[in-house]
Structure formats: structure tokens, C-alpha cells
C-alpha positions as CSV (number, residue, x, y, z in Angstrom):
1,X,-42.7,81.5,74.5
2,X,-39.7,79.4,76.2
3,X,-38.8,76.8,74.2
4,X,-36.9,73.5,75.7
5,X,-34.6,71.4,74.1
6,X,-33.6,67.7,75.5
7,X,-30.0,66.2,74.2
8,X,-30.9,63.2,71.8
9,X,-30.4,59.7,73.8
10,X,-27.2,58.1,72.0
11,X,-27.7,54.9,73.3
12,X,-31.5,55.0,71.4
13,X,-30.0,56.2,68.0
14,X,-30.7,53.5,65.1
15,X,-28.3,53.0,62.2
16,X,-29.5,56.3,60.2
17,X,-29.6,58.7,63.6
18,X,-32.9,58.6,64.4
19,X,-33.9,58.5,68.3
20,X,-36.1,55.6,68.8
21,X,-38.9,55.5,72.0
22,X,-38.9,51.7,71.8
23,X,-36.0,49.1,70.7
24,X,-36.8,47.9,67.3
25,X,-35.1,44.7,67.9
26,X,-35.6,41.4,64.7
27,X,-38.1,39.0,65.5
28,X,-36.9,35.1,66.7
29,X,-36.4,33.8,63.1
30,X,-34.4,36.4,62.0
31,X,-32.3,36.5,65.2
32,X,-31.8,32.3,64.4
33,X,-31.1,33.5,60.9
34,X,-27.8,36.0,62.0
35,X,-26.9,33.4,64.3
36,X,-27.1,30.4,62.2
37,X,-26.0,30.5,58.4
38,X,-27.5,27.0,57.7
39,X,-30.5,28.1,59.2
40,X,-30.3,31.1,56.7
41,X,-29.9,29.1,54.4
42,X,-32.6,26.5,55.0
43,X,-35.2,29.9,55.2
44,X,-33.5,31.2,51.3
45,X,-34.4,27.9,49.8
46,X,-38.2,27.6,51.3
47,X,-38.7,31.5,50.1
48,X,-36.9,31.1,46.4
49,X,-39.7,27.1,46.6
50,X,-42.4,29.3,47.6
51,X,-41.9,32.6,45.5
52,X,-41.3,30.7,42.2
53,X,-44.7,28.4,42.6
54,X,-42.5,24.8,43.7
55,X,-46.0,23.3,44.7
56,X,-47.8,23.9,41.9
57,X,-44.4,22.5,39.3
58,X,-44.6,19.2,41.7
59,X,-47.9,18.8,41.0
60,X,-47.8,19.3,37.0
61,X,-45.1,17.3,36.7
62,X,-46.5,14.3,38.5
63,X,-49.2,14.5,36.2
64,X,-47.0,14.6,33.1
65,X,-45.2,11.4,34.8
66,X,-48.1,9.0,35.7
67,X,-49.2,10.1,32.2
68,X,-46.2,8.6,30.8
69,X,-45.9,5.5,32.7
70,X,-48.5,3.7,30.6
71,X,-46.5,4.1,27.4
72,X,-43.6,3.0,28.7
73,X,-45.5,-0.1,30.1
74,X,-47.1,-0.4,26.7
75,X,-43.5,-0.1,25.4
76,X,-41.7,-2.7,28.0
77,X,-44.6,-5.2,27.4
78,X,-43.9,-5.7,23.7
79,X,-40.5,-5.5,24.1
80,X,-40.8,-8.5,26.8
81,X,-43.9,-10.3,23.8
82,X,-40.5,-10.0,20.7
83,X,-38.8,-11.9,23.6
84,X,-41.1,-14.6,24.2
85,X,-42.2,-14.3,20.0
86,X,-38.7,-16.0,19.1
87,X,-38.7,-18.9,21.8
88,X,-41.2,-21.2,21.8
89,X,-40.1,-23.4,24.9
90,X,-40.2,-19.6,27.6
91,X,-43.6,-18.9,25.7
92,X,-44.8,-22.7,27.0
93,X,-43.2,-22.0,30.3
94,X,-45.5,-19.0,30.4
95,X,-48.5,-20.4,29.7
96,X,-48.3,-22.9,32.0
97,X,-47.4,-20.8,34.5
98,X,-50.5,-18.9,33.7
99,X,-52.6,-21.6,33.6
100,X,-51.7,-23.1,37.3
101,X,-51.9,-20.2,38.9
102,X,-55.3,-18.9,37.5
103,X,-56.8,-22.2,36.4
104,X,-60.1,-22.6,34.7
105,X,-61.5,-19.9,32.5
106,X,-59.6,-17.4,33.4
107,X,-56.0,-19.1,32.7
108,X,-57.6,-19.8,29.6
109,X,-58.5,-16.0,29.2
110,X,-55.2,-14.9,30.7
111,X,-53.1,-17.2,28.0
112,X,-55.4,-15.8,24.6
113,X,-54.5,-12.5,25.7
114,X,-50.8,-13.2,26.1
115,X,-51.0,-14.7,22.4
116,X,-53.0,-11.5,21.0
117,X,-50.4,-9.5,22.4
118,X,-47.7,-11.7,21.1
119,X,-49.3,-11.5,17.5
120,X,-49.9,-8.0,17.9
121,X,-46.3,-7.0,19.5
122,X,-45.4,-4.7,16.6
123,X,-48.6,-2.4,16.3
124,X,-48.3,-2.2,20.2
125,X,-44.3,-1.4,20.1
126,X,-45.4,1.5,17.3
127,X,-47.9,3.0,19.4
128,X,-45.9,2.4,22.7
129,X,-43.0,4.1,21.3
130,X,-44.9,7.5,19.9
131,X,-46.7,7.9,23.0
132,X,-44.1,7.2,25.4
133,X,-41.9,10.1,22.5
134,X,-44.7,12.2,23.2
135,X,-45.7,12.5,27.0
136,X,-41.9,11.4,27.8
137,X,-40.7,14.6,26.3
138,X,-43.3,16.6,27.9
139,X,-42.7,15.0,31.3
140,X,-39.0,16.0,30.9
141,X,-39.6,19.5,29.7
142,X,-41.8,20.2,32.2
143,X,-39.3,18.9,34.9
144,X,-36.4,21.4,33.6
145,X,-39.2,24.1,33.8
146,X,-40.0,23.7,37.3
147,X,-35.5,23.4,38.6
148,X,-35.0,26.0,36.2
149,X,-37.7,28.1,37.6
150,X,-36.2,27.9,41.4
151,X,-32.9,29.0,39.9
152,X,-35.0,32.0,38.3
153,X,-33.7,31.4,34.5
154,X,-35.5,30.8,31.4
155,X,-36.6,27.0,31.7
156,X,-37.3,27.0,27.8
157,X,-34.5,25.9,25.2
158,X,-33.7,28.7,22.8
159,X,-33.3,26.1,19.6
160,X,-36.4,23.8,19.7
161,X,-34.4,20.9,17.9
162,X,-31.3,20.7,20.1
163,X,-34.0,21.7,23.1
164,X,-35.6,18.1,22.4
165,X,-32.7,16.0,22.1
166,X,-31.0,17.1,25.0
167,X,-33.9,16.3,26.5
168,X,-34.6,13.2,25.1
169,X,-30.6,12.2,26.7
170,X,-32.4,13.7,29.6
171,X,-35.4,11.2,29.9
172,X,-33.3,7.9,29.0
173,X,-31.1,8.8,31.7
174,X,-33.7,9.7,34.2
175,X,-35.9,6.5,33.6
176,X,-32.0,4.1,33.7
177,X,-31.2,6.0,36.8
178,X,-35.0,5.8,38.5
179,X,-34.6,1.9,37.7
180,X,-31.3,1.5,38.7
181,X,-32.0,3.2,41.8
182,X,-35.4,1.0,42.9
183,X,-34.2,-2.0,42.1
184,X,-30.9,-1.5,44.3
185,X,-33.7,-1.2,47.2
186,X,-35.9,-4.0,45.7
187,X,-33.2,-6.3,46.1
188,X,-32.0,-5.5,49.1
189,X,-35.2,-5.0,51.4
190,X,-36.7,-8.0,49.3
191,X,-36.6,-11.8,49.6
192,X,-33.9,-11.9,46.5
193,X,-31.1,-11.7,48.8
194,X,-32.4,-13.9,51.3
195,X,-32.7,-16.6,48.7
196,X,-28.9,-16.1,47.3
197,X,-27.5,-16.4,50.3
198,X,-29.6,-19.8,51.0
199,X,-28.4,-20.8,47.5
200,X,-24.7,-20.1,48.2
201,X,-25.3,-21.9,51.2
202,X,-24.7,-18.7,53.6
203,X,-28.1,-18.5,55.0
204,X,-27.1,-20.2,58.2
205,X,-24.2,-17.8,59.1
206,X,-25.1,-15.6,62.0
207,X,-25.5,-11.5,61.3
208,X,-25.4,-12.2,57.8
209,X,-28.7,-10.7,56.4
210,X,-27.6,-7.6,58.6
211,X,-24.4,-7.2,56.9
212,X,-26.3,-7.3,53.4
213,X,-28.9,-5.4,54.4
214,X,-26.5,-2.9,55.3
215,X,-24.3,-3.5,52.1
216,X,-27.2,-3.1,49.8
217,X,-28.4,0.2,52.1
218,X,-25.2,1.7,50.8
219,X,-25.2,0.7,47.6
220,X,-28.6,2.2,47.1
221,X,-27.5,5.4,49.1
222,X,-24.2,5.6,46.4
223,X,-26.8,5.3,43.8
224,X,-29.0,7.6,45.0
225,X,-26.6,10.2,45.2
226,X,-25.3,9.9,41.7
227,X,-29.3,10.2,40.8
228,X,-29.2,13.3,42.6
229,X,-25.8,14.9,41.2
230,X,-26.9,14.3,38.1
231,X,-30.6,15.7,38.5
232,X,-28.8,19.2,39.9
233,X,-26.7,19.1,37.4
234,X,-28.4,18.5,33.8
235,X,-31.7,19.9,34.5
236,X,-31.3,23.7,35.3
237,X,-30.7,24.7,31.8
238,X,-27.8,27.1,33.3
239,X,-24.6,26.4,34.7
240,X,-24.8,24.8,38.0
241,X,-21.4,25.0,40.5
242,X,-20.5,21.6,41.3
243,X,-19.7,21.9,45.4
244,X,-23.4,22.8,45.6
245,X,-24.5,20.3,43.7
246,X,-22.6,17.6,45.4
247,X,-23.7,18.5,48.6
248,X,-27.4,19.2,48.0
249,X,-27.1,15.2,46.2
250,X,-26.0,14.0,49.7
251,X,-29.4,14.8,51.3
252,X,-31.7,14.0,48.1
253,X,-29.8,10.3,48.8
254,X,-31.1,10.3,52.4
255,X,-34.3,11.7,51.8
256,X,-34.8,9.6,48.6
257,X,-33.7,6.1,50.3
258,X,-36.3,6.8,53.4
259,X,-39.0,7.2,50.5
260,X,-38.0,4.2,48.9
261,X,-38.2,2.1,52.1
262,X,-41.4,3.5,52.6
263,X,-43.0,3.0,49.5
264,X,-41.9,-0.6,49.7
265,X,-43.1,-1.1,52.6
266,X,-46.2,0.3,51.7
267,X,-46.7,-1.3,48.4
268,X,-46.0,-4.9,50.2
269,X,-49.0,-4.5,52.2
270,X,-51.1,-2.9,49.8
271,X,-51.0,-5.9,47.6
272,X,-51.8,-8.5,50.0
273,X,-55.7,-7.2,50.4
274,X,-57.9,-7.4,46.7
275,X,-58.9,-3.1,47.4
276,X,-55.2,-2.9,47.9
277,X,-53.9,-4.4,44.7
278,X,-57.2,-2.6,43.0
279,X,-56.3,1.0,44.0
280,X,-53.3,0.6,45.9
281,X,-50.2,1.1,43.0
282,X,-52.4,3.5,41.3
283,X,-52.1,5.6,44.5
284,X,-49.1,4.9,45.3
285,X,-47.1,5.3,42.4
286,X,-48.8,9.3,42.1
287,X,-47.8,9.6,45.8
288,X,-44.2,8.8,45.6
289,X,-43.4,10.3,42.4
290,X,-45.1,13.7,44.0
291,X,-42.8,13.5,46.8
292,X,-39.8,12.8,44.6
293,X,-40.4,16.0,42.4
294,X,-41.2,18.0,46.0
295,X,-37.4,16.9,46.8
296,X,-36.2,17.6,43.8
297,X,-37.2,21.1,43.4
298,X,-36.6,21.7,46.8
299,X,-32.7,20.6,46.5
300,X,-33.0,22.6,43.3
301,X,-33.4,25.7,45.5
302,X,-31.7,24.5,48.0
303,X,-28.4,24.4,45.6
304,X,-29.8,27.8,43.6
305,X,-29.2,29.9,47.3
306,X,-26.0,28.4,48.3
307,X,-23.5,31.4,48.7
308,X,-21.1,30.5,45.5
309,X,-24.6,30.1,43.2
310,X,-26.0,33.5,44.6
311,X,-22.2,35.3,44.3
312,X,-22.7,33.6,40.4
313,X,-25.4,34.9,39.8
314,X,-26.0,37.8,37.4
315,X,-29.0,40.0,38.6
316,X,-31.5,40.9,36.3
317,X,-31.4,44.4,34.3
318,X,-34.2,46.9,35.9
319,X,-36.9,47.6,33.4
320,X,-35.7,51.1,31.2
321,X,-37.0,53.8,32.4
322,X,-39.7,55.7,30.5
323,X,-40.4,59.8,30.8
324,X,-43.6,61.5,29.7
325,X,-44.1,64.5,29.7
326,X,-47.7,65.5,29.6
327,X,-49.8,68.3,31.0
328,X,-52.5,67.7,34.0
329,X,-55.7,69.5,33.5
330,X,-57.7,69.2,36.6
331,X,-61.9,69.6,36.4
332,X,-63.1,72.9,36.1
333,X,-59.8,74.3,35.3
334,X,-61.5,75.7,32.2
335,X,-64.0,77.2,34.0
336,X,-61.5,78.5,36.3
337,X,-59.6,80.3,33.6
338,X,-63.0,82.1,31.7
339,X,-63.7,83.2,35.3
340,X,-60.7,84.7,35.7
341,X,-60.5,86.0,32.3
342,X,-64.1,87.6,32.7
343,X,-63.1,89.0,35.9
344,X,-59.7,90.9,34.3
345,X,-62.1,92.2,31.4
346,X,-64.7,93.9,34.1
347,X,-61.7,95.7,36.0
348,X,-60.4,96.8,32.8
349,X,-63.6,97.9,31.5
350,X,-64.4,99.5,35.2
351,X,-61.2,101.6,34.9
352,X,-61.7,102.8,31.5
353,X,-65.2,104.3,32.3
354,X,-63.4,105.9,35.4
355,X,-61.0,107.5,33.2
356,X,-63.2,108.4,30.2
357,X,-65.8,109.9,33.2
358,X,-63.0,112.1,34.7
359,X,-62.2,113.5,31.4
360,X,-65.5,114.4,30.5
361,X,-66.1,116.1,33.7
362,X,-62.6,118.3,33.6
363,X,-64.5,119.1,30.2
């Protein structure tokens, strides 16, 4: 039979030789992704945010954070009642205060409850201060969990103690840096600075609220930035280079001043309307602090794929290898072996009559 044999076509060879009918060319995104390293980049930090469960560490830790904001207010409010405890003239100014904005029964009801909280300021500080201990050190546990999962190293401490003092540095600094951070917008997107520059008596000078507003927008942007340096920095509990932290701080700054300008905006009008101010900073607070975290651990991946943290990295060992030997026995292989056995014993016994039957017959 004639047999035909074609030359192979080069120009249809793939990289291992093998002639291909059709060109097995890379999808769109992964042609962007050769062409553009930023691009590549971008894609790296959504798979490491994805593969390491980012959406489900946002969520938990805006939980553990709305569940420490009450303790801390609990804590700021009798701080703020020792205040007023020691002068009498601010704890008359209060009252007053009180009293002519709500009027009537409920100034008076207002003002007894300011004093039980005065008398009680001690018992509340107590309680304030092991609860806000308690869910704070949670809420920053659970926070280096989440980073240290997108840089895909152990998110526990190995030495409980030193585990929750560092990050008990770690909360103090995150709450001084939060507040720091809102009030830089507060004041400048706010009536504060409107009424400083009446006071200084450069109200009247024209462009002038532009140039603060745009003075304080930096400010807060500076501040932002040194929020975010710091977050890439101390929460992965491994070493972190600092180019890729600088530059993944740059866009948690923009990002994180268009939230705040938001939420303020937001906020403003939610508190204008009775349902607003009911539900409104409930909702709101829960909303903004889940975005924040969404940012955070997604410039926590972002920094974790960045070429110097990858080239850093040391890959994990494969598992060891374990060898068994053991023997298969298939179904019916028993019966399979008696059957052959049985059938050797009959041919055997067959041939021995034959022989013994010739013998005799020579005989």
C-alpha cells in the first residue's frame, strides 16, 4: 500500500515543534497584558485579591470595626465627662446649651443624663476601656490577617505577647492617623475655614476660599499618603520593599480623599432629614469603612505583585513526596488463580493416565 508523506509546514510549527491546523493565538487580555506591563500588573493584583478571599477579609473586618466604634465612643465620652467633672463654669455652659436648644422636657432629660454620665464617668471609662482592649485588638488582628493574606504569609504572630503589643502600637496609630486624616477634610470642605478667614478679616478677598480649599486638599492628600505608607508598611507581618509601598500609598491618597469627599458630602445631607440622622451615620459609617478596607487590601496586593516584591519573594517548598508500595488485587483475581491452578492439575493428571495407559498396554 503506497504510503504519502507531506513536509511539515514551518511557518505552522508552535514553540515545542508541533504542526498546528489553526493559529493558537492569546486571547485580547493577554495580548494587552504582553503589551502593557501596568496592565499586567493591574490583572496580578485583582487575581492574588481574588484567589486569597479579599472580599470576604473586607467584609470581616468591617464588622470587627463598627464593632469597636462604640467602645471607643464609650471611651471618648468619659474622657470628655472628667473634662467637664473638674470645671464647673464649661459644665453650666453645657447645660445651657442643652437646655436652649432642646427646651422643655427634654433639655431637662438631656441635662440629667449628662449629669449621670458625669457621676458615673469612671465605671463608664472601665468598661469603655476593656471593650474598646478587646474588639480593638481583634479589629487589628483581623486587619493584618486579611494584608498578610494577599501577600500569601502567615498573618498570625508566632509569640502571642509580643503579637498583641505590636498590635496594640498598631491600633493607636491607625485610630491617630484615621482622625488626623478626616479631620484635615472636615476642616477644609467644612464651614471652619470659611469662618477663620471672616475672623482674620480675609473673607472679602477674591479666590481666597479656592486657594484654601485647594491648600487643605493637599494637606489631606499629604496625609493620606503617610496613612497609606504606613498601612503597607506595618501590617503585612513580613518585610515589605519600600519603592512599592511608596507608590501603592500614592493611589490609596487619591482614592482615599475622593471617599472622604464623598462621605462628607453624603453625611451633610443625610443629617438634614429626621430618617437621615436615624439611619443615615449607622449606614454610612459601615459603608465607608468597607470601602476603605476594599482599598486597603487591594493596594496590599497591588504592592505584594510589584516585580521587586515578587523577585523577593521566597516560594513555598512542594509538599515531600510520599512512595507506597502496595500490591493491587483486582475482583476475581482469586478466582482467576484456582481456575488456573485447577486447570494445570487436570493436564497434569490427563498426561499421567496417558503415560501410565501406554505402559500398561506395551505390558
Amino acid at each position: 500500500m503506497a504510503r504519502t508523506i507531506t513536509a511539515s509546514d514551518r511557518d505552522r510549527l508552535d514553540d515545542h515543534g508541533i504542526e498546528r491546523s489553526t493559529d493558537d493565538s492569546p486571547g485580547a487580555v493577554d495580548r494587552y497584558r504582553d503589551k502593557w506591563p501596568w496592565f499586567d500588573h493591574v490583572m496580578r493584583m485583582n487575581e492574588r485579591y481574588g484567589d486569597q478571599g479579599g472580599n470576604h477579609f473586607a467584609a470581616g473586618i468591617t464588622y470587627f470595626s463598627v464593632l469597636s466604634i462604640f467602645p471607643l465612643i464609650m471611651l471618648g465620652f468619659a474622657t470628655v465627662a472628667m473634662v467637664v467633672a473638674g470645671n464647673d463654669e464649661l459644665m453650666d455652659s453645657i447645660m445651657d446649651t442643652v437646655t436652649e436648644s432642646a427646651g422643655g422636657e427634654l433639655g431637662e432629660t438631656v441635662n440629667s443624663i449628662i449629669v449621670q454620665a458625669v457621676d458615673q464617668r469612671g465605671s463608664v471609662f472601665g468598661i469603655g476601656l476593656v471593650l474598646a482592649l478587646w474588639t480593638g485588638l481583634g479589629w487589628m488582628g483581623n486587619l493584618r490577617l486579611g494584608v498578610s493574606e494577599m501577600w500569601k504569609v502567615h498573618g498570625r504572630a508566632d509569640n502571642v505577647v509580643k503579637g498583641k503589643l505590636s498590635d496594640l502600637v498598631g491600633l493607636l496609630g491607625l485610630l491617630l492617623a484615621l482622625a488626623v486624616a478626616f479631620a484635615v477634610t472636615a476642616v477644609g470642605g467644612g464651614g471652619f475655614t470659611g469662618s477663620l478667614l471672616e475672623t482674620v478679616g480675609l473673607g472679602d478677598v477674591p479666590g481666597i476660599r479656592f486657594v484654601t480649599w485647594l491648600v487643605a486638599l493637599v494637606v489631606a492628600l499629604v496625609a493620606n499618603w503617610i496613612v497609606f505608607f504606613w498601612l503597607m508598611l506595618y501590617l503585612p507581618r513580613t518585610r515589605v520593599p519600600r519603592p512599592s509601598a511608596a507608590r501603592a500609598a500614592v493611589i490609596g491618597a487619591l482614592v482615599f480623599e475622593v471617599i472622604k469627599q464623598v462621605a462628607t458630602l453624603v453625611f451633610s445631607n443625610a443629617l438634614s432629614n429626621p430618617a437621615g440622622a436615624a439611619f443615615g451615620p449607622v449606614i454610612g459609617v459601615m459603608v465607608v469603612l468597607y470601602l476603605v478596607w476594599r482599598v486597603t487590601l487591594y493596594l496590599a496586593a497591588w504592592t505584594a505583585t510589584t516585580p521587586e516584591a515578587l523577585a523577593a519573594m521566597v516560594p513555598e517548598a512542594p509538599p515531600a513526596a510520599v512512595i507506597r508500595v502496595r500490591q493491587e488485587v483486582r475482583p476475581g483475581a482469586r478466582n482467576v488463580s484456582t481456575a488456573g491452578l485447577v486447570g494445570v492439575g487436570t493436564a497434569v493428571g490427563a498426561t499421567a493416565v496417558g503415560l501410565l495407559t501406554r505402559t500398561f498396554r506395551r505390558k
